[in-house]
Rosetta silent file (secondary structure, phi, psi, omega in degrees, C-alpha in Angstrom):
SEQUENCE: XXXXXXXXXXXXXXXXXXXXXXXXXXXXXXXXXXXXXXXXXXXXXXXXXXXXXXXXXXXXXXXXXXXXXXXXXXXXXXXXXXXXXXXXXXXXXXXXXXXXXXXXXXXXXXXXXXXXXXXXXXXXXXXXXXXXXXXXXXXXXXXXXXXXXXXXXXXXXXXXXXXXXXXXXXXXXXXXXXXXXXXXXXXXXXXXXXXXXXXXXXXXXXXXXXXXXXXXXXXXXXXX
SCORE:     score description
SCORE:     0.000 S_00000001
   1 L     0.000  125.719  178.115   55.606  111.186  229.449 S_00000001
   2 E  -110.276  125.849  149.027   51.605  111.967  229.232 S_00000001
   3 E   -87.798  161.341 -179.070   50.416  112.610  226.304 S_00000001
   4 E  -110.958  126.144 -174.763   46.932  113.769  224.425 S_00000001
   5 E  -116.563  173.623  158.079   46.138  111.005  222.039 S_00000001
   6 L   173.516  160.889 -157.524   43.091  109.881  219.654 S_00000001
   7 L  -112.122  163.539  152.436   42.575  107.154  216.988 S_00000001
   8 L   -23.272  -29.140 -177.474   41.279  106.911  213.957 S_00000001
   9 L   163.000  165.490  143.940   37.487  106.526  214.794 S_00000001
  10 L   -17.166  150.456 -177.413   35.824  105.060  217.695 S_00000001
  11 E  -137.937  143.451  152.920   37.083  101.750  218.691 S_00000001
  12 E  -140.551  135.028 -151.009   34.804   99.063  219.689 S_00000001
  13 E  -138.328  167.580  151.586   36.378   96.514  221.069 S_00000001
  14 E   -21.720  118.442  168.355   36.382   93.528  223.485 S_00000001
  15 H   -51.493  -57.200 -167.976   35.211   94.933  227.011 S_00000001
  16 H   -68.016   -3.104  165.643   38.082   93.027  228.406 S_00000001
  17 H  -108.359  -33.648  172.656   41.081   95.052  226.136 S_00000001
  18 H   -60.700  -14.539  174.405   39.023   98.256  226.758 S_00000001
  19 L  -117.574  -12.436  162.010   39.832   98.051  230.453 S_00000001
  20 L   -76.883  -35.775  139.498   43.921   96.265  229.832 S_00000001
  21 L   -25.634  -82.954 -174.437   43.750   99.865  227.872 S_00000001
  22 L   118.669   30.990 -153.893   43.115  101.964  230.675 S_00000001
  23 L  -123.553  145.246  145.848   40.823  104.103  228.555 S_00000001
  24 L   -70.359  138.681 -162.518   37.155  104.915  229.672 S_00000001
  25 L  -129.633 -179.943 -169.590   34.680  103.304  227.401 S_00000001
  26 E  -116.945  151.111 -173.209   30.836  103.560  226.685 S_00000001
  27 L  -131.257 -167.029 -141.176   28.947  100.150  227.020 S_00000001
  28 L    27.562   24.113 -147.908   25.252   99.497  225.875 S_00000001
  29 L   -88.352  104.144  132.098   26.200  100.844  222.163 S_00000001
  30 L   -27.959   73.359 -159.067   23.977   99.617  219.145 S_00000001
  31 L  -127.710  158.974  174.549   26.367   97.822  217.258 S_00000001
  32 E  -163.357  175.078 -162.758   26.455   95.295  214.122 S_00000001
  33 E   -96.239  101.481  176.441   28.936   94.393  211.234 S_00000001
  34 L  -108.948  146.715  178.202   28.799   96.039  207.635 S_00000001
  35 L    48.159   31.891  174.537   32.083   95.273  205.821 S_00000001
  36 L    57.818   52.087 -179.271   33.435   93.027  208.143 S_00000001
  37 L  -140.893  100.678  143.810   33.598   95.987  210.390 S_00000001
  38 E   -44.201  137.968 -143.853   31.949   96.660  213.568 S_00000001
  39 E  -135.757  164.621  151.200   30.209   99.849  213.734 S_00000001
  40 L   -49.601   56.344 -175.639   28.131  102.040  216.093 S_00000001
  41 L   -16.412  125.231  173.008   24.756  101.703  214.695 S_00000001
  42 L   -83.180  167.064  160.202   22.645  105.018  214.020 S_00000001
  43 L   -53.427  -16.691 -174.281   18.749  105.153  214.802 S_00000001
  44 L  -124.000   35.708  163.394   17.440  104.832  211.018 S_00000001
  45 L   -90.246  155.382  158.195   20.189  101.293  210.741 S_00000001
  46 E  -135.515  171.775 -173.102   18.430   98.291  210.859 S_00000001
  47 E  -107.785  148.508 -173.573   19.794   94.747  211.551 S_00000001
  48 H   -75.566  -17.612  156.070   18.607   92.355  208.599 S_00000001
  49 H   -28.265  -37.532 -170.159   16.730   90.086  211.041 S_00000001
  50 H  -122.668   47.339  178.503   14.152   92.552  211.829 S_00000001
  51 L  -132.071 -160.769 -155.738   13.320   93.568  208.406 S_00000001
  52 E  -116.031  144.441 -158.184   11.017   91.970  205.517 S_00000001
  53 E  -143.215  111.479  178.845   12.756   90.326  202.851 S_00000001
  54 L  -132.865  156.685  161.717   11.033   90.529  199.126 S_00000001
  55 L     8.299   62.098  175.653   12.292   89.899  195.837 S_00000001
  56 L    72.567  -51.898  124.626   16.490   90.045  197.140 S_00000001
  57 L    14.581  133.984  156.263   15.592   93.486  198.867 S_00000001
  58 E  -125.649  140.327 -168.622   14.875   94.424  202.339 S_00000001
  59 E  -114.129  136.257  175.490   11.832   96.435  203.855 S_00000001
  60 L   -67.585  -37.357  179.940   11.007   97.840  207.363 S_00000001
  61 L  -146.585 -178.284 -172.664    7.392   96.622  207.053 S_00000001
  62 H   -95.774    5.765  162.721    5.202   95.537  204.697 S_00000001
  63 H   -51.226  -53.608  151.710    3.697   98.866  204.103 S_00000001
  64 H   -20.077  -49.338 -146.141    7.594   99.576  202.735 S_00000001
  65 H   -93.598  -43.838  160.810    6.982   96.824  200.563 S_00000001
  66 H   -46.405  -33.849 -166.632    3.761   98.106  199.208 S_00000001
  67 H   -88.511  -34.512 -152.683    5.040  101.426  198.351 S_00000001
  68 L    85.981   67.029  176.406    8.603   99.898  196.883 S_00000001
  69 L  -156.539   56.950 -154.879   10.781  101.569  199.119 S_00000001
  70 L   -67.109  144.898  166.840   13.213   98.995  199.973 S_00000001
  71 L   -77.233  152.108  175.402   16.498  100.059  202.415 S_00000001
  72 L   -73.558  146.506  179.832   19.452  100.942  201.098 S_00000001
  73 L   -55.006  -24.726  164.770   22.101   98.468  201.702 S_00000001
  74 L   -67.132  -15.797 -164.528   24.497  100.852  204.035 S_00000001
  75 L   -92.562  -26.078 -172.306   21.833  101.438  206.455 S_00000001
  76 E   -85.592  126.369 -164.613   21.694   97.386  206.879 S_00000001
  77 E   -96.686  146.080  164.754   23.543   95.231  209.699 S_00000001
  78 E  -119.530 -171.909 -169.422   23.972   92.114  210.743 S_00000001
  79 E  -108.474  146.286  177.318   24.292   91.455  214.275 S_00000001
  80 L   -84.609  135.882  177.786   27.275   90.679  216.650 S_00000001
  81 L   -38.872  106.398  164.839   27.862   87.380  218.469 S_00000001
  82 L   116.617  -27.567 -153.649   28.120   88.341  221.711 S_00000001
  83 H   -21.203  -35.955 -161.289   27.522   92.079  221.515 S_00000001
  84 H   -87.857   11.542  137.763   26.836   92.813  225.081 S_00000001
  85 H   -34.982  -60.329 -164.374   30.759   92.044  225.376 S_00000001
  86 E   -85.384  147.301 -179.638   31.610   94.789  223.373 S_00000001
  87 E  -136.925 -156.416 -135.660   31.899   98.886  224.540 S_00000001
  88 E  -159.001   92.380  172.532   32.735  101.850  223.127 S_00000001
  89 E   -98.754  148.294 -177.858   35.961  104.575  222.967 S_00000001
  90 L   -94.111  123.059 -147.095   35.848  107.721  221.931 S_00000001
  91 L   -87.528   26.637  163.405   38.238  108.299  219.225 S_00000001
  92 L  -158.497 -179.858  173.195   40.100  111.658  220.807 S_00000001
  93 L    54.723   56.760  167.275   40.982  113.641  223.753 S_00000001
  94 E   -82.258  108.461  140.521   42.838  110.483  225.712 S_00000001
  95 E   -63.545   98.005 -175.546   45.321  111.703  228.580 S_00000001
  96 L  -114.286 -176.439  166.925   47.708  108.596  228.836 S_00000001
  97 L  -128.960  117.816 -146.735   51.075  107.796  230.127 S_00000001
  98 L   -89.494    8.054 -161.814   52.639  107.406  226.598 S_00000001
  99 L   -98.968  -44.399 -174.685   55.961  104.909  228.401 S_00000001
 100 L   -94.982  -51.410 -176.178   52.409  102.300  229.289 S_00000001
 101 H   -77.353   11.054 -171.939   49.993  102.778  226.797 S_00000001
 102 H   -85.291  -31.075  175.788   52.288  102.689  223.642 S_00000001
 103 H   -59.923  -34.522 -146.896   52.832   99.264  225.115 S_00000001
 104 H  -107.492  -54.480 -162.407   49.792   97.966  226.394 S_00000001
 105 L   -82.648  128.156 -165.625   47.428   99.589  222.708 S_00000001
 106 L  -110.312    0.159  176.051   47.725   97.367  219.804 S_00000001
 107 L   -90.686  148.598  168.909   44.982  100.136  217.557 S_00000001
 108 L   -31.940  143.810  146.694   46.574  102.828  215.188 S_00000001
 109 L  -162.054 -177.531 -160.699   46.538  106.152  217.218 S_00000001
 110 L  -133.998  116.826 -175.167   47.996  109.937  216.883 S_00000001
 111 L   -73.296  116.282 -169.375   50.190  111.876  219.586 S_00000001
 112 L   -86.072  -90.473 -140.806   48.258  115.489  219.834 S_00000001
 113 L  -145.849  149.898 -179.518   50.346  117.312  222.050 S_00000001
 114 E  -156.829  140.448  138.392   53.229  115.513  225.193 S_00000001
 115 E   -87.224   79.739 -177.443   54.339  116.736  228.551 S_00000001
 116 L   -70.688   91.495  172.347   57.848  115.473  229.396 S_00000001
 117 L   -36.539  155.603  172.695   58.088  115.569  233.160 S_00000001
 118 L   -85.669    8.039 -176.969   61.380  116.621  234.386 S_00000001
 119 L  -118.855   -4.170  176.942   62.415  113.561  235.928 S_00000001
 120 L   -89.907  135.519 -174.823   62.234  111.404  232.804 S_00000001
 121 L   -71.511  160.457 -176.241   65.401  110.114  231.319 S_00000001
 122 H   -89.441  -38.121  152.449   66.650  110.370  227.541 S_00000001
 123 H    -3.158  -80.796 -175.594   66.996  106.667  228.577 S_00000001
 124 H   -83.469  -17.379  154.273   63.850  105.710  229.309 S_00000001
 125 H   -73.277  -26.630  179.188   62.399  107.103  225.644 S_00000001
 126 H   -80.013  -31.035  146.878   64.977  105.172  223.750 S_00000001
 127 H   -24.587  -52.806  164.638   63.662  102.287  225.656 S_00000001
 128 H   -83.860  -12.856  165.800   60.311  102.968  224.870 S_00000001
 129 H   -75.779  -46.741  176.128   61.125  103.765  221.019 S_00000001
 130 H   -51.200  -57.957  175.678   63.199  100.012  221.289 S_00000001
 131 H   -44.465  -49.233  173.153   59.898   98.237  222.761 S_00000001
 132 H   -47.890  -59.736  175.139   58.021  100.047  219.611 S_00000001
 133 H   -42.229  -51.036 -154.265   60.508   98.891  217.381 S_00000001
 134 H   -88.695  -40.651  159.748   60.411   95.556  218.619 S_00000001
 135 H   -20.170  -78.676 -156.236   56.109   95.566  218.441 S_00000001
 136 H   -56.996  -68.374  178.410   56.563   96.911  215.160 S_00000001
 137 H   -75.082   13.588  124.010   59.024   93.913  213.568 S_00000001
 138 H   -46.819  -67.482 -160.381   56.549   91.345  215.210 S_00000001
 139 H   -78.002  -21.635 -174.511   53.802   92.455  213.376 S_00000001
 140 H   -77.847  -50.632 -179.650   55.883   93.152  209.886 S_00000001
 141 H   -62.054  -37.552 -173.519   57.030   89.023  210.184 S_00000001
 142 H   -55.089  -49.541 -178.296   53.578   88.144  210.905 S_00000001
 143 H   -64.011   11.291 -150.428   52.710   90.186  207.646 S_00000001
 144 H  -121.084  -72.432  165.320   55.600   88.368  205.690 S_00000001
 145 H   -16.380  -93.123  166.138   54.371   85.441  206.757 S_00000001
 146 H   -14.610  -63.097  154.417   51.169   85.812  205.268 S_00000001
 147 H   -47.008  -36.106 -167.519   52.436   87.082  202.013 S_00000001
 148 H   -70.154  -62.379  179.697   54.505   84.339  201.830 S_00000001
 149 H   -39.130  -38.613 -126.427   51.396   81.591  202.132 S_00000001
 150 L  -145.805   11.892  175.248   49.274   83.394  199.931 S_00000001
 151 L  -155.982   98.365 -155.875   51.442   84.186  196.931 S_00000001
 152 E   -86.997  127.547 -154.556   53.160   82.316  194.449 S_00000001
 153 L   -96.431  -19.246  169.915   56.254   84.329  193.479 S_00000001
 154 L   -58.566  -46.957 -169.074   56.851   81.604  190.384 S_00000001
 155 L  -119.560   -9.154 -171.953   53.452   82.632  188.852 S_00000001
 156 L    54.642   48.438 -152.676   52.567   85.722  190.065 S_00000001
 157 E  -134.567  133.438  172.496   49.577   84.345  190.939 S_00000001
 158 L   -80.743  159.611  173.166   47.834   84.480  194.742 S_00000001
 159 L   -87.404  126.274  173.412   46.793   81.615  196.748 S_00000001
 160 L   -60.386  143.668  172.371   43.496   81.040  198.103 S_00000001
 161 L  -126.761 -149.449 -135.723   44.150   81.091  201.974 S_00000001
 162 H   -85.981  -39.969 -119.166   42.283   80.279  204.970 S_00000001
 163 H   -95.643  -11.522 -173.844   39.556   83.247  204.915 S_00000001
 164 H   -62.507  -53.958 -166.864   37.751   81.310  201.884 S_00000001
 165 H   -68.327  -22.846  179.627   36.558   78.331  204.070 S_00000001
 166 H   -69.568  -13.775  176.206   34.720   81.399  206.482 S_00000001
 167 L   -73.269  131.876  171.376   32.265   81.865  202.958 S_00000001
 168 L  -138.806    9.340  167.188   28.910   80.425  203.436 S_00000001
 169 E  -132.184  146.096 -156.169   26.737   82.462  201.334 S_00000001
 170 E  -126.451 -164.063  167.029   28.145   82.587  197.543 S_00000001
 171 E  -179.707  148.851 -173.782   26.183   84.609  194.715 S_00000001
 172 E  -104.786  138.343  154.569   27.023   84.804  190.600 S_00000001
 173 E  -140.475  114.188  167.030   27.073   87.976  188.593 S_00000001
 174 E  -101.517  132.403 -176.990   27.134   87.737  185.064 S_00000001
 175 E    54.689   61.240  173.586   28.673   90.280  182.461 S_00000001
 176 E   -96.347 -172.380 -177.381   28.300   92.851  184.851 S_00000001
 177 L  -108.512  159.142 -174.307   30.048   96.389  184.930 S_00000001
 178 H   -77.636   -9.209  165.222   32.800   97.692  187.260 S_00000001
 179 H   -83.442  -74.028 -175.368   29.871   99.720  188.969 S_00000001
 180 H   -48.983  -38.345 -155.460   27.178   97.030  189.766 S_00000001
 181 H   -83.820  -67.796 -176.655   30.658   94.733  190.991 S_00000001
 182 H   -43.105  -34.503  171.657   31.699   97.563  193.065 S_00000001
 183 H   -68.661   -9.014  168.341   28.171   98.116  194.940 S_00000001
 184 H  -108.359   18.267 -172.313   28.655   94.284  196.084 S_00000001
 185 H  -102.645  -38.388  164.724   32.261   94.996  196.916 S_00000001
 186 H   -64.400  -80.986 -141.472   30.373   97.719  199.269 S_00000001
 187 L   -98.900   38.594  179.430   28.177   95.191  200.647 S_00000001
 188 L   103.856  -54.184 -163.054   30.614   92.744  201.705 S_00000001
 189 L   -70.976  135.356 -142.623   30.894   90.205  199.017 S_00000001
 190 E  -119.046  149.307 -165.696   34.634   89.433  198.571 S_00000001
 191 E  -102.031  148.236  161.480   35.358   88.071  194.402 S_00000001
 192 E   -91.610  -31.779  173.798   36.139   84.345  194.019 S_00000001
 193 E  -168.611  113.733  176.529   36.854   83.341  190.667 S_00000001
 194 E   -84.585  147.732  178.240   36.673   86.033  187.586 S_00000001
 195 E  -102.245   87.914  166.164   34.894   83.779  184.668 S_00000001
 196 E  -105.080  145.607 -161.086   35.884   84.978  181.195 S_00000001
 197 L   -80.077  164.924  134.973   33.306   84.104  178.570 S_00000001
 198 L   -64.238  -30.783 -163.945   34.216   84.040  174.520 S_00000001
 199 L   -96.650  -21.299  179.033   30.625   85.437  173.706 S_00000001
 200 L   -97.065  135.476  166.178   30.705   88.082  176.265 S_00000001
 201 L   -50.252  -54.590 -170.759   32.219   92.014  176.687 S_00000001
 202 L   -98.915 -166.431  176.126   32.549   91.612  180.492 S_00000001
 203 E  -104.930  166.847  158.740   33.267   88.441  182.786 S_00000001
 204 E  -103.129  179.974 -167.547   30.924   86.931  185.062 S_00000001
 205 E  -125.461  125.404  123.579   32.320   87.051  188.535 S_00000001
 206 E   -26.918  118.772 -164.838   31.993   84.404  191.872 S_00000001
 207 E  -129.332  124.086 -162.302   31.112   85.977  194.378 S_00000001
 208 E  -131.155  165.998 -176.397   31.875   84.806  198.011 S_00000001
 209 E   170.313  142.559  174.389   30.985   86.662  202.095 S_00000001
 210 L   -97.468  133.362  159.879   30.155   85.137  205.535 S_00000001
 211 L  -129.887  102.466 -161.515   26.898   85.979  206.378 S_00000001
 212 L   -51.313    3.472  172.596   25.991   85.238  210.391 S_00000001
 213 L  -146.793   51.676 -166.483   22.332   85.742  209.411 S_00000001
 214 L   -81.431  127.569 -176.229   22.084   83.619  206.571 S_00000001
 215 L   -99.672  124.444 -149.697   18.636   82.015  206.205 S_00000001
 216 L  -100.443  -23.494  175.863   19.748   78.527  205.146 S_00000001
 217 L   -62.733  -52.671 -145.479   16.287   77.019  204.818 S_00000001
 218 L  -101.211  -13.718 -179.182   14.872   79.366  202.452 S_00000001
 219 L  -121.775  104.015  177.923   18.122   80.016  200.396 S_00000001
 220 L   -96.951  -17.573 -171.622   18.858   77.050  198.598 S_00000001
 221 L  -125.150  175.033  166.142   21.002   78.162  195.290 S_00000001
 222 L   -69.668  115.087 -176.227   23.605   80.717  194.972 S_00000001
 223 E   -62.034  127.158  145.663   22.250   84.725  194.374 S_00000001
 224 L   -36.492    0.000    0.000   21.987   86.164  191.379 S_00000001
């Protein structure tokens, strides 16, 4: 059966899954991590390496810094291990053979439009909806799994799991608002412990996020 497919967004992926696809991809792409996400980069991103760092804030140059005109934190990146690994799919207009790639593609995607050749069997689709099926209750036990580890059903209380020991930069906010905690919610920082005070309206919060371009010398304490 061929089908017209497309995803979700762009995928950037492993060069080496982008060609066990079968998909054509774009390589030399400007890419870095915001939100634990790998992203395309635009021309006016910057990676935080090659900017100026003042008073928590980052600046393209020190002219920037003179005027006060610090970037905003979505335009800033950090950079991927490896990057020149990684390529680039374009997230529509995919001709596949929908019997191999349903098989083969482990990202979210959306069937556009299918051409059922006249030689294909009623067979060989319930075959390929049973392989789906079976894909599908793999990954729901994996997810069970997980749940299981990571949630005590006694207290109704979650577990700290594994992804905790990946924090290496931590930062405190106290008796903030559900605004300021969301803009660091934006910018990575995953919460750790809520603190509630007796003297205080709001909590302070723990704040925890790996950051691969953490300067370890010069940051000695926990952020504010």
């Amino acid at each position: 059966m061929i089908a017209l497919i497309e995803f979700e967004s762009d995928l950037i992926l492993p060069k080496e899954e982008a060609i066990n696809i079968g998909l054509p991809y774009e390589e030399n792409q400007r890419i870095g991590i915001r939100d634990n996400t790998i992203s395309v980069m635009n021309s006016f991103d910057y990676y935080y390496d090659e900017c100026k760092k003042y008073n928590d804030n980052y600046y393209k140059d020190d002219e920037a810094i003179k005027e006060n005109n610090p970037i905003v934190d979505y335009y800033l990146y950090s950079r991927v291990e490896n990057a020149d690994n990684y390529v680039m799919i374009k997230k529509d207009n995919h001709l596949v053979n929908l019997f191999d790639f349903a098989l083969k593609c482990k990202y979210k995607f959306f069937i556009k439009e299918t051409v059922i050749e006249k030689n294909e069997s009623v067979e060989g689709f319930a075959l390929l909806l049973h392989k789906l099926e079976e894909k599908a209750n793999q990954l729901e036990s994996v997810v069970n799994k997980i749940r299981d580890n990571t949630f005590n059903q006694k207290t109704n209380v979650h577990v700290g799991g594994g992804l905790i020991t990946t924090y290496n930069d931590l930062c405190l906010k106290e008796d903030v608002c559900t605004d300021i905690l969301q803009q660091k919610l934006n910018n990575g920082w995953r919460i750790i412990a809520v603190c509630i005070q007796p003297n205080q309206r709001r909590p302070d919060y723990i704040l925890g996020r790996y950051n691969p371009s953490l300067e370890v010398v010069n940051k000695l304490s926990a952020g504010r």
